[in-house]
C-alpha positions in Angstrom: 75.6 9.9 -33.7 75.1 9.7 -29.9 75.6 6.7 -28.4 72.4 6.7 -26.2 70.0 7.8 -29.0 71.3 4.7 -31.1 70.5 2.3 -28.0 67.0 3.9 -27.7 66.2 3.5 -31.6 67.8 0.0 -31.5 64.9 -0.9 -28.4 62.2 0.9 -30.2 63.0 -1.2 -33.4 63.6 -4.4 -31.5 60.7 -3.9 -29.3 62.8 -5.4 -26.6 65.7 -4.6 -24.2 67.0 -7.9 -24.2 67.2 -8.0 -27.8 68.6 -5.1 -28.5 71.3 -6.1 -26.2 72.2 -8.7 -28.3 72.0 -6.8 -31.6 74.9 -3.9 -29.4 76.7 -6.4 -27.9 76.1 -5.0 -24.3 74.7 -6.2 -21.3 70.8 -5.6 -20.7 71.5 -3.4 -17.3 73.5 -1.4 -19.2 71.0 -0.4 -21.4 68.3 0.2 -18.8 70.8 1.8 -17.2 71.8 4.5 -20.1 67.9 4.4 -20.9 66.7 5.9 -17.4 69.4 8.3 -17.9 68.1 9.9 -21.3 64.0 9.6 -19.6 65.6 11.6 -16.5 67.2 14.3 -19.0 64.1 14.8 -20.6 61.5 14.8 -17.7 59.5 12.1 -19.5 58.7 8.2 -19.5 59.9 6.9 -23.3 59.5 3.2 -23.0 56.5 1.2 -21.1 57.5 -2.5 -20.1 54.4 -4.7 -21.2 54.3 -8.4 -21.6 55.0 -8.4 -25.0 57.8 -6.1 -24.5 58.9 -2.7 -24.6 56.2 -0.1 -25.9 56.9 3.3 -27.1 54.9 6.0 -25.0 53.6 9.2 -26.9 56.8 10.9 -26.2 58.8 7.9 -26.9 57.1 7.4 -30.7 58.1 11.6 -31.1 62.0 10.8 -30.3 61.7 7.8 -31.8 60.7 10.0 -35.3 62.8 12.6 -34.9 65.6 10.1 -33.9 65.4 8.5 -37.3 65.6 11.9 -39.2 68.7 12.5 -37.3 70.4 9.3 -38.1 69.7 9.0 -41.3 71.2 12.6 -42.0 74.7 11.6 -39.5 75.3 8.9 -41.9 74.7 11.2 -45.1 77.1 13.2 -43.8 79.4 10.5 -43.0 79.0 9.0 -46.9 79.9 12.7 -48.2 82.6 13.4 -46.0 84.1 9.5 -47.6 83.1 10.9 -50.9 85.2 14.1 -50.3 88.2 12.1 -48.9 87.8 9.8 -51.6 88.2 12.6 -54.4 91.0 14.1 -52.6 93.2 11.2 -51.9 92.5 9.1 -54.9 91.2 11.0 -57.5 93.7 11.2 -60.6 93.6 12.8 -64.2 95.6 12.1 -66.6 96.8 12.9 -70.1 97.6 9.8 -73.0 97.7 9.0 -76.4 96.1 6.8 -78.3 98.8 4.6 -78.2 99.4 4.2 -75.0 95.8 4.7 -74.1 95.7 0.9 -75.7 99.0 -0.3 -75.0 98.6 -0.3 -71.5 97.2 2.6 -69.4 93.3 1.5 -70.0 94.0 -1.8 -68.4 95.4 0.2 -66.0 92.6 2.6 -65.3 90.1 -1.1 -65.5 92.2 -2.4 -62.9 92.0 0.6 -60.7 88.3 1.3 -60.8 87.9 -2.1 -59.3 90.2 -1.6 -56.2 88.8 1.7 -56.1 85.3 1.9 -57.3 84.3 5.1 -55.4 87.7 6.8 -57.1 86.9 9.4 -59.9 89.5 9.1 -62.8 89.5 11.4 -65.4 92.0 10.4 -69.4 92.4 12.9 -71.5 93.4 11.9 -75.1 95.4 13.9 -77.4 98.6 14.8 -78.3 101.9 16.0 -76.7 101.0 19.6 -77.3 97.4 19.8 -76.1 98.5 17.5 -72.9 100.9 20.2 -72.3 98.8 22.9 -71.9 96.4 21.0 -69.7 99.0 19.9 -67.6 100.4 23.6 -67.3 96.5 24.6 -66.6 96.0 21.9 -63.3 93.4 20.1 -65.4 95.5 17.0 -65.5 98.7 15.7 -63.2 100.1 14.2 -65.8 100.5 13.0 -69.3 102.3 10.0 -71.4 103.9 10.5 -74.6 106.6 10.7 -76.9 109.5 13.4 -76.1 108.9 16.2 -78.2 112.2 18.0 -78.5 112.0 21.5 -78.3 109.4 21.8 -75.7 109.9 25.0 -74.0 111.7 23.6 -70.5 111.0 26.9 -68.7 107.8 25.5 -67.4 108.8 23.7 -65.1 108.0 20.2 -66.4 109.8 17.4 -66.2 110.0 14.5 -69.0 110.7 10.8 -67.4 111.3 8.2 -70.1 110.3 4.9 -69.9 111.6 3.4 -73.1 111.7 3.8 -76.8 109.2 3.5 -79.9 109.2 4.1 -83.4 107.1 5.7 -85.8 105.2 3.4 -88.6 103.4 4.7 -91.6 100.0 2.1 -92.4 97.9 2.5 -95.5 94.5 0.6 -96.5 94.7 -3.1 -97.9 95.6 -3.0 -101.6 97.5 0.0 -101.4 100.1 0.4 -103.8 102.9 0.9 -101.1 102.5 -2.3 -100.0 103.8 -4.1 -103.3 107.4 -3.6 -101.8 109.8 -2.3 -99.1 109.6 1.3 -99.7 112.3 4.7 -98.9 110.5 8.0 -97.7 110.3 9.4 -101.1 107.6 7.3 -101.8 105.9 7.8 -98.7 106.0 11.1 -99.6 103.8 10.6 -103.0 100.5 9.9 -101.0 98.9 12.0 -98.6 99.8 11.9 -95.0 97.7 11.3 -92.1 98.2 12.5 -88.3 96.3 11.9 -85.7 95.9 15.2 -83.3 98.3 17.3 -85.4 98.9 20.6 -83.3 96.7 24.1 -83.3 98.7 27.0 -83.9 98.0 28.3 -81.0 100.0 25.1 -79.1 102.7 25.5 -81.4 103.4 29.5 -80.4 103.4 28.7 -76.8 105.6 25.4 -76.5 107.4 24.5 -79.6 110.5 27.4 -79.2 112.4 24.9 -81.9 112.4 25.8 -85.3 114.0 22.5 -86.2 111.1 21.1 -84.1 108.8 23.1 -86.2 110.1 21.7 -89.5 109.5 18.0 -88.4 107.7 15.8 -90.1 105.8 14.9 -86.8 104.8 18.3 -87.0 104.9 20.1 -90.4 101.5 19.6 -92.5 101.8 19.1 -96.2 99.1 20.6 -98.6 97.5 17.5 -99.6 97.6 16.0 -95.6 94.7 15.0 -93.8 94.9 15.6 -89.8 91.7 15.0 -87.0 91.9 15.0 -83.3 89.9 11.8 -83.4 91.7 8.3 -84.2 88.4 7.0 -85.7 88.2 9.7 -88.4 91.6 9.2 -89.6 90.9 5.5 -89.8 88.0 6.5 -92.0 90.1 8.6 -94.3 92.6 6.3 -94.6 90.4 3.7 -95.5 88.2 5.2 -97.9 91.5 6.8 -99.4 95.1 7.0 -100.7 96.5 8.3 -97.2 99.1 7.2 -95.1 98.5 7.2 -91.2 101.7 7.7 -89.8 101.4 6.5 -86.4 103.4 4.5 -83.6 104.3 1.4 -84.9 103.8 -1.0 -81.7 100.2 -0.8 -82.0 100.6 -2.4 -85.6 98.6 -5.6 -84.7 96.0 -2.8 -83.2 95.6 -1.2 -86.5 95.6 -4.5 -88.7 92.7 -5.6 -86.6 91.3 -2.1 -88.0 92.4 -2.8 -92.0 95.5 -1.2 -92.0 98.3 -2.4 -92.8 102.3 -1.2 -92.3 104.3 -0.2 -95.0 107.8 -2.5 -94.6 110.8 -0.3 -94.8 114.2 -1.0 -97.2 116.6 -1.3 -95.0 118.7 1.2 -95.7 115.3 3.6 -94.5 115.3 2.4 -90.5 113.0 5.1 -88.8 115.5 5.9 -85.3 113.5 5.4 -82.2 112.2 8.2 -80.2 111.6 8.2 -76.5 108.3 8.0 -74.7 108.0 8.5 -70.9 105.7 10.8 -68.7 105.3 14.3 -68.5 104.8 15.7 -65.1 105.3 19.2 -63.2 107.7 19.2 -60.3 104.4 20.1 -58.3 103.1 16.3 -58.8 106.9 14.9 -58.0 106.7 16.7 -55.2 103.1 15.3 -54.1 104.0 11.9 -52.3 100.4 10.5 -53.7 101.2 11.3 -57.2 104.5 11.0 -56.9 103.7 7.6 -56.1 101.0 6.7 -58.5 103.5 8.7 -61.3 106.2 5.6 -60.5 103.5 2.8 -60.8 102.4 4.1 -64.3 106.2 4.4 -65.3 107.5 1.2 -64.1 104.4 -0.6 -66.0 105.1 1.1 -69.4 108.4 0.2 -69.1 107.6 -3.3 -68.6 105.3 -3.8 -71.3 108.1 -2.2 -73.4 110.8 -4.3 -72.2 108.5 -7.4 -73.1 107.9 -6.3 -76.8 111.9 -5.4 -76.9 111.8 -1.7 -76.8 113.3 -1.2 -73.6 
């Protein structure tokens, strides 16, 4: 806003030239000075100096009105224009499971939205597939996940491992697997649960793998259960026979839940799989994502370095 219309309005709120002055932090000829040049511009007397101090005259009170109007709609503009830079520089969405989603990332996100309160985020939970697609459509920068062989590579994605996790299978308290350390075959015998398991439609577009096809993290059985919601497979699994198979470092997660992890013989050791990040070159290429792609990476690989999974 212009300088000389923000000295008038600070006078003609003040109701004095000394005053207002003070409140700018310039000397009082210097107003009176900048103040006789805006009454000579306009033809007109805007202030009249009384004893108790300085008056608006008719023509005075009408800039004085308008002036207002005109600085309350400069700094609108100013808080939108922020707004906008805000959303551009430090916006961020991003895809996660629900493992990770716990594990560390929504401390993350907390910790963010107070350094950056104004900064929109936007977490997208599901599973490899579904993150896939919305990272191929721009609706998200980036995802975290386990590596999901077979992934069609030709587009243009890039996976960036932060360490290693292993699959668990949890059942209900009570439930017969629990008696003993158990193989796969009796796994087998119950119903299995997955959390997210992929649409068809995900599976024609990104899993070029027949072996990938035929994995268990994949395949459905005819008695299974699957839901894109965590909570309803908790449900099931609860009110059931099921067996969630799920990551097994959130195993104190799901205990707090009711569920509890079938212990393996050991002869049955589930091999660890990699989980990282999932990012188009696009974002590795963006020095702001780039950037914020590294923090997110170097902290999951922390936390997985503290629990021994490095």
């Amino acid at each position: 806003m212009d300088k000389i219309l923000q000295q008038f309005l600070a006078i003609a709120e003040s109701g004095s030239f000394s005053r207002a002055a003070q409140l700018l932090s310039v000397t009082q000829p210097t107003l009176t000075f900048n103040i006789k040049k805006l009454e000579e511009s306009l033809g007109v007397m805007l202030f009249k100096r009384t004893a108790r101090g300085a008056i608006l005259t008719p023509y005075g009170v009408t800039l004085f009105q308008n002036a207002r109007m005109m600085r309350k709609l400069y700094d609108n503009t100013i808080d939108q224009i922020e707004r906008q830079r805000i959303h551009s520089e430090l916006s961020i969405s991003i895809g996660v499971g629900y493992t990770w989603w716990i594990l560390f990332l929504r401390d993350w996100v907390f910790e963010r939205r107070r350094v950056y309160p104004d900064a929109p985020v936007h977490v997208s939970v599901g599973n490899q597939l579904r993150c896939m697609d919305q990272l191929l459509a721009g609706e998200i920068s980036m995802f975290l996940g386990h590596e999901t062989p077979g992934m069609a590579a030709e587009f243009n994605t890039r996976f960036l491992p932060f360490g290693n996790a292993k699959q668990g299978y949890f059942v209900r308290q009570g439930h017969p697997l629990l008696d003993e350390p158990r193989g796969f075959e009796d796994i087998q015998a119950y119903p299995i649960v997955v959390v997210g398991s992929p649409e068809e439609r995900y599976e024609r577009l990104f899993l070029r793998d027949r072996d990938t096809l035929g994995s268990p993290r994949f395949r459905m059985e005819p008695n299974s259960f699957s839901s894109n919601s965590m909570a309803a497979c908790l449900d099931y699994v609860l009110k059931s026979e099921g067996v969630l198979r799920f990551t097994s470092i959130v195993a104190k997660e799901l205990a707090e839940k009711g569920l509890h992890q079938v212990t393996w013989r050991d002869d049955q050791a589930e091999r660890s799989a990699r989980v990282g990040i999932y990012a188009t070159h696009s974002t590795e290429n963006d020095p702001r994502l780039a950037a914020l792609l590294e923090e997110i990476r170097a902290l999951g690989a922390s936390k997985l370095a503290v629990m021994g999974l490095d």
